[in-house]
C-alpha positions as CSV (number, residue, x, y, z in Angstrom):
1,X,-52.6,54.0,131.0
2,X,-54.9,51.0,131.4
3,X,-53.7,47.0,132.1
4,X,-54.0,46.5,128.5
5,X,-52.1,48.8,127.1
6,X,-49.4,48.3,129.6
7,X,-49.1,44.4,128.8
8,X,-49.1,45.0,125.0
9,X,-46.6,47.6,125.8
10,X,-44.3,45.3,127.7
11,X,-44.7,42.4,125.4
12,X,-43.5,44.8,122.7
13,X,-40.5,46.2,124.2
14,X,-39.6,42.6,125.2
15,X,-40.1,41.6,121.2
16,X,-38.0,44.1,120.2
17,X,-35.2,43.1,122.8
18,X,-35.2,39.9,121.8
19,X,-35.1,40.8,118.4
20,X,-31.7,43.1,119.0
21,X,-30.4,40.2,121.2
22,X,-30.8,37.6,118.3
23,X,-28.8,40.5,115.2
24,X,-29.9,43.9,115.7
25,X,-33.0,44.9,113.3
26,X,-36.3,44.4,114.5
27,X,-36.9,42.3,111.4
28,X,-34.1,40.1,111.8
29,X,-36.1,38.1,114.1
30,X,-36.5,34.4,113.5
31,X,-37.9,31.1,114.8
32,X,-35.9,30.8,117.7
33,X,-36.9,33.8,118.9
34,X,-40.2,33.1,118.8
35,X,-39.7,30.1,120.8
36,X,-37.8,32.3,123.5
37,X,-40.9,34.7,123.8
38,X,-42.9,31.5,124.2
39,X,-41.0,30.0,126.7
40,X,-40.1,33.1,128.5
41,X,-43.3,35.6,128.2
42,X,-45.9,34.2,126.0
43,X,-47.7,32.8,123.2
44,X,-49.2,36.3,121.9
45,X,-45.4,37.5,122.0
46,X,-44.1,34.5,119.9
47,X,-47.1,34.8,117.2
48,X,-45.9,38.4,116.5
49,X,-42.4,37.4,116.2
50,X,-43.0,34.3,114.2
51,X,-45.5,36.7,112.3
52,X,-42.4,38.7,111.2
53,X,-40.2,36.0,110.7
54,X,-42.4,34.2,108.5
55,X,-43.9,37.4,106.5
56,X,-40.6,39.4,106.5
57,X,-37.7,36.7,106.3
58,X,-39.6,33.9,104.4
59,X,-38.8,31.7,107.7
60,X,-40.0,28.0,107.0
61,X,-40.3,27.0,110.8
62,X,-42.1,30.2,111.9
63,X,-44.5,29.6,108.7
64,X,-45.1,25.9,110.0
65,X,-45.1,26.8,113.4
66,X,-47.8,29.6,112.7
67,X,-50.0,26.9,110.6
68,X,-49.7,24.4,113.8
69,X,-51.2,28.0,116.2
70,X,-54.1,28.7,114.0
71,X,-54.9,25.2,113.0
72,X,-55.3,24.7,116.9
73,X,-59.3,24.1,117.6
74,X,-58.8,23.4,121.0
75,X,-57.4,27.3,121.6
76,X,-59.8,29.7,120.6
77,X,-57.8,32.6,120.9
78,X,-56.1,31.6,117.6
79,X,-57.9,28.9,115.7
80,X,-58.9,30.1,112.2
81,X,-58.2,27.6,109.4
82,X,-57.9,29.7,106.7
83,X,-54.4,31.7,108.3
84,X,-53.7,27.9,109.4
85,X,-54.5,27.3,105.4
86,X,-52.2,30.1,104.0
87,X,-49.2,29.3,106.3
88,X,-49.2,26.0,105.8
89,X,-49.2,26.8,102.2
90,X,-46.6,29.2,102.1
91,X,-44.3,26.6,103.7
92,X,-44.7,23.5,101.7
93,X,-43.5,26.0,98.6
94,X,-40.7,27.6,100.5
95,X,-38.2,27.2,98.1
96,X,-35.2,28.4,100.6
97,X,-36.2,25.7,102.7
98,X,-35.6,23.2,99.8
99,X,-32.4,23.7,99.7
100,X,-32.1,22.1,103.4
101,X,-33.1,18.3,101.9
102,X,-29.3,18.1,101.1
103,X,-28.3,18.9,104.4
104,X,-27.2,15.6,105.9
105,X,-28.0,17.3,109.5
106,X,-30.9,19.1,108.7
107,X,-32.6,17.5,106.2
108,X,-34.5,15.1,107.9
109,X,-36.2,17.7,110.0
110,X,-36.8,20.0,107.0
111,X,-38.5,17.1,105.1
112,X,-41.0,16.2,107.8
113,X,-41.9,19.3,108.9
114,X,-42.3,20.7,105.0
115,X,-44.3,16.7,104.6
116,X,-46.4,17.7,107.5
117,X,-46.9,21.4,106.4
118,X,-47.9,19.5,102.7
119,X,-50.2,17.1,104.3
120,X,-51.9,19.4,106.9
121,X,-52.5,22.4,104.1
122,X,-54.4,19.3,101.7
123,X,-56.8,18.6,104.4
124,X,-57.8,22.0,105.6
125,X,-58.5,22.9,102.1
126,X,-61.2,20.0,102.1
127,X,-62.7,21.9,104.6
128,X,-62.9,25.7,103.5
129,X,-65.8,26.7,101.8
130,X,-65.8,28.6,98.3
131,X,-65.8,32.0,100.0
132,X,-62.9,30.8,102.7
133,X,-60.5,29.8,99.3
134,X,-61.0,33.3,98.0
135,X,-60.0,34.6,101.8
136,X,-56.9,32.1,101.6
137,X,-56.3,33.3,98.1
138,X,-56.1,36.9,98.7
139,X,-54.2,36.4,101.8
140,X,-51.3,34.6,100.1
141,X,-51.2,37.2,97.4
142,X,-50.8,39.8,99.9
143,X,-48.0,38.5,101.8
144,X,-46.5,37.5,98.7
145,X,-46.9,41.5,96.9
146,X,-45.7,42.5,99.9
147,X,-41.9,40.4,99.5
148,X,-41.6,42.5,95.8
149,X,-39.7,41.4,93.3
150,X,-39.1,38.0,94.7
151,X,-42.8,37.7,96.0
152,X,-44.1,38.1,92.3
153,X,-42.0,36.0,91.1
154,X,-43.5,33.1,93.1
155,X,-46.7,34.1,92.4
156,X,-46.3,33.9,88.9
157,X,-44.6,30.5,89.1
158,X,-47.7,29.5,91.5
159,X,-49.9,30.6,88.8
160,X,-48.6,29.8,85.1
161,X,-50.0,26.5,84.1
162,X,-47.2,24.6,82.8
163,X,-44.9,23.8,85.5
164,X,-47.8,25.6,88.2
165,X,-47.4,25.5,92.0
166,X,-43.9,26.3,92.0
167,X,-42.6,22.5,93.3
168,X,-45.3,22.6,96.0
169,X,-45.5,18.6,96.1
170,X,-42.0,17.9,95.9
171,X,-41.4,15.4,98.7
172,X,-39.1,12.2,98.6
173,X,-41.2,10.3,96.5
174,X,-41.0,13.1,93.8
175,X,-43.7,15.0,92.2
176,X,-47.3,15.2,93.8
177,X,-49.9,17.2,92.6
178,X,-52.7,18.7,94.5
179,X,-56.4,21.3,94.9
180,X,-54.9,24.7,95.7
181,X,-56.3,27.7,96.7
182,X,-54.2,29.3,94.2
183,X,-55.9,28.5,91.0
184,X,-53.7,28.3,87.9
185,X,-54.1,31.0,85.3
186,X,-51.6,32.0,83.0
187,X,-52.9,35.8,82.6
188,X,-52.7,36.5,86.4
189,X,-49.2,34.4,85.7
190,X,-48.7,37.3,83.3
191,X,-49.2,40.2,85.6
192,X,-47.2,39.2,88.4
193,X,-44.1,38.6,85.8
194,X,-44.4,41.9,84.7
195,X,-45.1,43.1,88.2
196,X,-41.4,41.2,89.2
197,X,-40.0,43.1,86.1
198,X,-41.4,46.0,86.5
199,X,-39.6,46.1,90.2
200,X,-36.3,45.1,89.2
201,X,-35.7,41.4,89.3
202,X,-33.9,39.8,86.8
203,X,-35.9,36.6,86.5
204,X,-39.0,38.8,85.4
205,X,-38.1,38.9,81.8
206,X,-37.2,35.5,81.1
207,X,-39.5,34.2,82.9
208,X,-42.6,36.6,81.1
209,X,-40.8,36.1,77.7
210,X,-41.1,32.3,78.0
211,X,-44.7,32.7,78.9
212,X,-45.5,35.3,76.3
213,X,-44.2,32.9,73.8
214,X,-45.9,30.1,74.5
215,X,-49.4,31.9,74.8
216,X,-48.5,33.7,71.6
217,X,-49.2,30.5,69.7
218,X,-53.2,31.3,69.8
219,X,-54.8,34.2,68.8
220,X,-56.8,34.2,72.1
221,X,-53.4,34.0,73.5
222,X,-51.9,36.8,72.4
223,X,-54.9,39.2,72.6
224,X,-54.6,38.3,76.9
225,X,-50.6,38.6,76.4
226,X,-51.4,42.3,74.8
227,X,-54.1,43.0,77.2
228,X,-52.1,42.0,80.3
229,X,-49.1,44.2,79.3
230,X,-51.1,47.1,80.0
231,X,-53.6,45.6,83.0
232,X,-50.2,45.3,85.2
233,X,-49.8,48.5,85.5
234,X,-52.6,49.0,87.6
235,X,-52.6,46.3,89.6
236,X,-53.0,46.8,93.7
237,X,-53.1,44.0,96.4
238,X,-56.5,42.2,97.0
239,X,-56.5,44.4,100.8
240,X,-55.9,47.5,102.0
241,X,-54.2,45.7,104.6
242,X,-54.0,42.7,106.0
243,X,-57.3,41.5,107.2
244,X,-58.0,41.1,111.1
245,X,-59.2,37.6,111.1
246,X,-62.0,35.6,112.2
247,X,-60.7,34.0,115.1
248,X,-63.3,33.4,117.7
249,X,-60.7,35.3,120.6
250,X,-60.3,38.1,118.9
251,X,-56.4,38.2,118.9
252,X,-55.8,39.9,115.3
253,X,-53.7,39.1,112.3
254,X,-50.8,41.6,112.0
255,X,-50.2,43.0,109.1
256,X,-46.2,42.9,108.8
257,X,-45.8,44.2,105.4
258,X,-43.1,46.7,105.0
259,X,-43.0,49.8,102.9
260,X,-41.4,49.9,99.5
261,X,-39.5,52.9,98.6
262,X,-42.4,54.1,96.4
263,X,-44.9,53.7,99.6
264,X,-42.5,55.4,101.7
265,X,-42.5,58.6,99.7
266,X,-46.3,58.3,99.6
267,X,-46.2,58.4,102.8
268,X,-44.0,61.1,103.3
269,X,-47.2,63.0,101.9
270,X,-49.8,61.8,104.0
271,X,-49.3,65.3,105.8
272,X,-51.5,66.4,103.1
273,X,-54.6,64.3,104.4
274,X,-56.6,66.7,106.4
275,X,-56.9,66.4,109.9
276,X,-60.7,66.2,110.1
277,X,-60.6,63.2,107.7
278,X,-58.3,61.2,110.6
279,X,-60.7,62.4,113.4
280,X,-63.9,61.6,111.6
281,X,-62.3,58.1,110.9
282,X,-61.1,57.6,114.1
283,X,-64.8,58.3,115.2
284,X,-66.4,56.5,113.3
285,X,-64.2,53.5,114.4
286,X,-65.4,54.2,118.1
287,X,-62.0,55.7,119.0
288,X,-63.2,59.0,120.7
289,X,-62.1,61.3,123.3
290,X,-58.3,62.6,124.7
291,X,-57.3,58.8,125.0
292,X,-58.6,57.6,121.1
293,X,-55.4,57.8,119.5
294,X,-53.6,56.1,121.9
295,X,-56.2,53.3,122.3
296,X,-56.7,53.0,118.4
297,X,-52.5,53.0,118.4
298,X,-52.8,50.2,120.8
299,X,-54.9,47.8,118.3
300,X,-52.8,48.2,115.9
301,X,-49.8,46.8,118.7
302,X,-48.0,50.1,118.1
303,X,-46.9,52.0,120.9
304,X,-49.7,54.4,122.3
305,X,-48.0,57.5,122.1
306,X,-51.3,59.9,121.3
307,X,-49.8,61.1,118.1
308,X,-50.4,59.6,115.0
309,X,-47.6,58.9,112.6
310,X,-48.4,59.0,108.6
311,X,-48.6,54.8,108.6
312,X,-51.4,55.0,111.7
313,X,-53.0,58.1,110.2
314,X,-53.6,55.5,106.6
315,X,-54.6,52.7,108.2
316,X,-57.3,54.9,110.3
317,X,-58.7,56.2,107.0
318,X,-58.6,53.1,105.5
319,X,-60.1,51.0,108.5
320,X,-63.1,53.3,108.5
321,X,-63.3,52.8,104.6
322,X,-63.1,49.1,104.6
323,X,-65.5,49.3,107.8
324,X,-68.1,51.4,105.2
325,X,-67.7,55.0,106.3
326,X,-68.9,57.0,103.2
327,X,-66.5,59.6,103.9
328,X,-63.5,58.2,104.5
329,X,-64.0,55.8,100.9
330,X,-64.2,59.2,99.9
331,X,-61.3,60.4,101.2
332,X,-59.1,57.1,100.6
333,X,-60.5,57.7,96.8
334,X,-58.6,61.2,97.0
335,X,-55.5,59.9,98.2
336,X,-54.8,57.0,95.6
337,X,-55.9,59.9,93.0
338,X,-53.1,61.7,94.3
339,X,-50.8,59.6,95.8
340,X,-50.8,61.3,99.7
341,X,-50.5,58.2,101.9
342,X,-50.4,55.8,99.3
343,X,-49.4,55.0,96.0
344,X,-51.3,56.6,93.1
345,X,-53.8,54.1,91.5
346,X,-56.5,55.6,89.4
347,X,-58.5,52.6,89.4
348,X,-58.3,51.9,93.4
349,X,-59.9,55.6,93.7
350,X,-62.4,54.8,91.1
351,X,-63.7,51.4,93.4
352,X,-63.5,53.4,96.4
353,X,-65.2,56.6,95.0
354,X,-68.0,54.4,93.8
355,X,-68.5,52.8,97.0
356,X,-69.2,56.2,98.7
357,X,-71.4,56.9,95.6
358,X,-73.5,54.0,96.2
359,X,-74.3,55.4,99.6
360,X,-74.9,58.7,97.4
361,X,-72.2,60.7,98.7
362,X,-72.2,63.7,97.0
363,X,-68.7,64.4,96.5
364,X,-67.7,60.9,95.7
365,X,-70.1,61.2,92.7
366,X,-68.1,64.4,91.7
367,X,-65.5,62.8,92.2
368,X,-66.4,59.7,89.9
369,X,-67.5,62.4,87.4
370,X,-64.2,64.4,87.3
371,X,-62.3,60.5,87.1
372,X,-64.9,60.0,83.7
373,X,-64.2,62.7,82.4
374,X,-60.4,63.2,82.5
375,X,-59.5,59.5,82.1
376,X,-56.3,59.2,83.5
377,X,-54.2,55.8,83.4
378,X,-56.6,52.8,83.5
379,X,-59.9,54.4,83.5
380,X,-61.6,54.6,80.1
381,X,-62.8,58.3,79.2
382,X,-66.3,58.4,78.9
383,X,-68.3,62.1,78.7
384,X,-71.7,60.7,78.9
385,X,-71.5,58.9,82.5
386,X,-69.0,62.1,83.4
387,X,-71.8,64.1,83.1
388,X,-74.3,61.4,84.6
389,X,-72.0,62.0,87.8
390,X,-71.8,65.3,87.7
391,X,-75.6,65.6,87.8
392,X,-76.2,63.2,90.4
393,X,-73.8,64.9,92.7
394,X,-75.5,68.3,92.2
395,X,-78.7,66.7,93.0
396,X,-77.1,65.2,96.2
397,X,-76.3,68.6,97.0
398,X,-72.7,69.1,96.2
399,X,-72.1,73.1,96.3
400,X,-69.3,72.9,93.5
401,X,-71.6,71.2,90.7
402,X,-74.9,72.5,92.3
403,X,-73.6,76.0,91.2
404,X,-72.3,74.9,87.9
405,X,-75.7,73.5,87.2
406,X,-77.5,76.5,88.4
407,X,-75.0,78.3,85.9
408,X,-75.9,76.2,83.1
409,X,-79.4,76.6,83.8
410,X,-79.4,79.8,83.6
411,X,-77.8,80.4,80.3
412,X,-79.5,77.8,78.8
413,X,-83.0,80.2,80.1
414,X,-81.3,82.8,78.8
415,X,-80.5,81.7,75.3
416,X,-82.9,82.5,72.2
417,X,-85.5,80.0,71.6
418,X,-84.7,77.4,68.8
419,X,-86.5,77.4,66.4
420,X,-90.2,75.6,66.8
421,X,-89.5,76.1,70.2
422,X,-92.1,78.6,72.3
C-alpha cells in the first residue's frame, strides 16, 4: 500500500472517529468537528468534514468556513472562487441559521458571520466570468437536488420572481437586494415546486398553486405553467456528480450527496452493468493493472479495498463518460434507459447516447434509433430520424442493424419490379 493511500486512509478512519465521538452517524458531523480535525490532524481532514456538515446537515459555520478555505488565494491547494462563490451563497440564505438572530447569545455571531458570508459572495461574483456563474449555478443546484424535498423547495423560492432569493439580503438594516448566480425564472421556479411535491413535502403544493395562479393570468403564462407540469418529470441534476474542481493543488471537491431511496434501489441493480464496461472505464481513466481499483477507490477518498461496490462501479462509468469515452456514454445511456445504477431518465440516455453518436459509435446510434422510435416518457416519437439512426449505425458497422439492412435489402431485390421500373 503506497504513502498515499495510507494517509488518506488514516485521515479517514480518524474522520469517522471523530464523527462517532461527536453523536454516532458519520453524517452527524458538524463544525466543531471540523475544527478538531484541523487542530488535531489537518486541513484536508477538516474540509471533508466541513464538506459533510455543510452539504449533509445544512451547517451555516461549515458553509462559511468552507467559503473562507476556497476563497483563500494565498493557499493553492484550495483556492477556487467559484466553490468559495457557492458556499458563501448557500450561507447568506441559510434559513436555519436565521433563526439564530433572536438568540441573545448567539446572535451576534450568526449576524456577522452570515454579513460577512453576504458581503464576501457580492464580491466574488464581480469577479467570475459568464462561464464561472453557470459553474456556480449548477453547483448550487446540485447540492440543493441533492437535500430533496427541502432542497427544491429553496430552489424554487431562490428562483420565482416575486419574493426571489429566498431572504438572501436580510441583514439588520432589512432588505438588500443583489446580482446572483441564481437567475430568477419563474418556470425553473415551477419545476423545482413540483419536484418538492412530487417528493413528498408539504409546502410543494401551496407553494406551486400560488405560483400557477399568478402565471395563469397571461396566456404565455399558462401555456409555461402547462408545459412545466410535464417538463418536471424529467428533470436530472446539472452533473453526474459533483464536479472535481479547478483548484490549482488538485485537492478535489467531494461529492457528499447521499442516496435517495429511489437511487438506492437503482443501485441495488447496478449488478446488471457488465463487468467489461467497469474495466474498460476504469482503463480508460488510467486506472490499470492488480492495484487500479484500489488506486481509483482511493481518489474517490473511499477505502481501497480492490473491490468495487455498485456506487464506485457508477461513478467509474460515469467518470469515463463525462471524461469522453464513447463507450462508456454508451453504456451510461443504457443504464438511465433501464434504471441499473441509476434512476431511469429517458432523456439523460438520449444526451448521452448522442454524445457517443457524435463520435459515431455504432451502437449508440442504435441505440438513439430504438429511443426514436419507441418514444418513451419525454422523448417525442419520430420514425423518420428512427430510421436515420438505424441506418447510420449499420453503416458504422453495428452487426444487429447491419443484418437487418442486409435483410431488407434483399427482399426489396427480391420483390417484383414496379411498374415503369426495369
Amino acid at each position: 500500500m503506497g504513502v498515499g493511500v495510507a494517509i488518506r486512509r488514516a485521515i479517514f478512519a480518524a474522520a469517522a472517529m471523530l464523527a462517532l465521538l461527536a453523536g454516532g452517524a458519520a453524517e452527524a458531523v458538524d463544525y466543531a468537528d471540523g475544527n478538531y480535525a484541523l487542530n488535531h490532524i489537518s486541513l484536508e481532514a477538516a474540509v471533508r468534514i466541513w464538506r459533510k456538515a455543510a452539504w449533509q446537515n445544512n451547517d451555516f459555520l461549515a458553509q462559511v468556513k468552507l467559503g473562507d478555505v476556497y476563497a483563500n488565494a494565498s493557499d493553492s491547494r484550495y483556492y477556487d472562487p467559484v466553490e468559495a462563490y457557492v458556499w458563501y451563497f448557500l450561507a447568506a440564505r441559510n434559513r436555519a441559521a436565521r433563526r439564530g438572530y433572536w438568540d441573545d447569545e448567539a446572535g451576534d455571531v450568526i449576524r456577522a458571520r452570515r454579513d460577512h458570508a453576504w458581503d464576501k459572495q457580492g464580491d466574488i461574483l464581480l469577479m467570475l466570468s459568464t462561464d464561472e456563474r453557470v459553474q456556480a449555478r449548477n453547483r448550487i443546484v446540485y447540492i440543493l437536488a441533492c437535500r430533496g424535498a427541502e432542497g427544491f423547495i429553496d430552489l424554487g423560492r431562490m428562483t420565482r420572481t416575486s419574493g426571489g432569493d429566498d431572504g438572501g439580503g436580510w441583514r439588520r438594516g432589512g432588505w438588500r437586494g443583489g446580482d446572483s448566480a441564481i437567475v430568477p425564472n419563474d418556470a425553473d421556479a415551477l419545476v423545482y415546486f413540483h419536484l418538492a411535491d412530487a417528493a413528498g413535502s408539504p409546502l410543494g403544493r401551496p407553494y406551486l398553486g400560488a405560483l400557477e395562479g399568478t402565471m395563469r393570468r397571461y396566456e404565455i403564462g399558462s401555456q409555461i405553467v402547462d408545459r412545466q407540469a410535464k417538463a418536471f418529470h424529467y428533470w436530472a441534476p446539472p452533473y453526474e456528480y459533483y464536479p472535481e474542481g479547478d483548484a490549482p493543488g488538485g485537492v478535489p471537491l467531494s461529492d457528499e450527496c447521499l442516496p435517495n431511496v429511489e437511487h438506492q434501489r437503482a443501485l441495488l441493480l447496478a449488478t446488471a452493468i457488465p463487468q467489461p464496461a467497469a474495466v474498460h472505464a476504469l482503463a480508460f481513466l488510467g486506472f490499470r493493472g492488480r492495484d487500479g481499483v484500489a488506486r481509483f477507490q482511493a481518489t474517490l477518498g473511499d477505502e481501497p479495498t480492490g473491490l468495487l461496490i455498485a456506487s464506485q462501479l457508477v461513478r467509474a462509468i460515469q467518470m469515463a463518460a463525462t471524461h469522453g469515452d464513447a463507450d462508456s456514454q454508451n453504456t451510461l445511456g443504457v443504464m438511465y434507459s433501464k434504471g441499473t445504477g441509476v434512476v431511469i431518465n429517458y432523456v439523460r440516455a438520449e444526451y448521452w447516447f448522442q454524445k457517443a453518436a457524435d463520435q459515431r459509435y455504432a451502437a449508440a446510434l442504435y441505440h438513439l434509433g430504438v429511443l426514436y422510435k419507441a418514444g418513451p416518457p419525454g422523448i417525442a416519437q419520430d420514425l423518420h430520424k428512427a430510421n436515420d439512426y438505424f441506418t447510420s449505425s449499420a453503416l458504422a458497422g453495428f452487426r444487429p442493424t447491419m443484418n437487418q439492412l442486409g435483410a431488407l435489402l434483399d427482399a426489396a431485390a427480391n420483390q417484383p419490379p414496379r411498374p415503369g421500373q426495369n
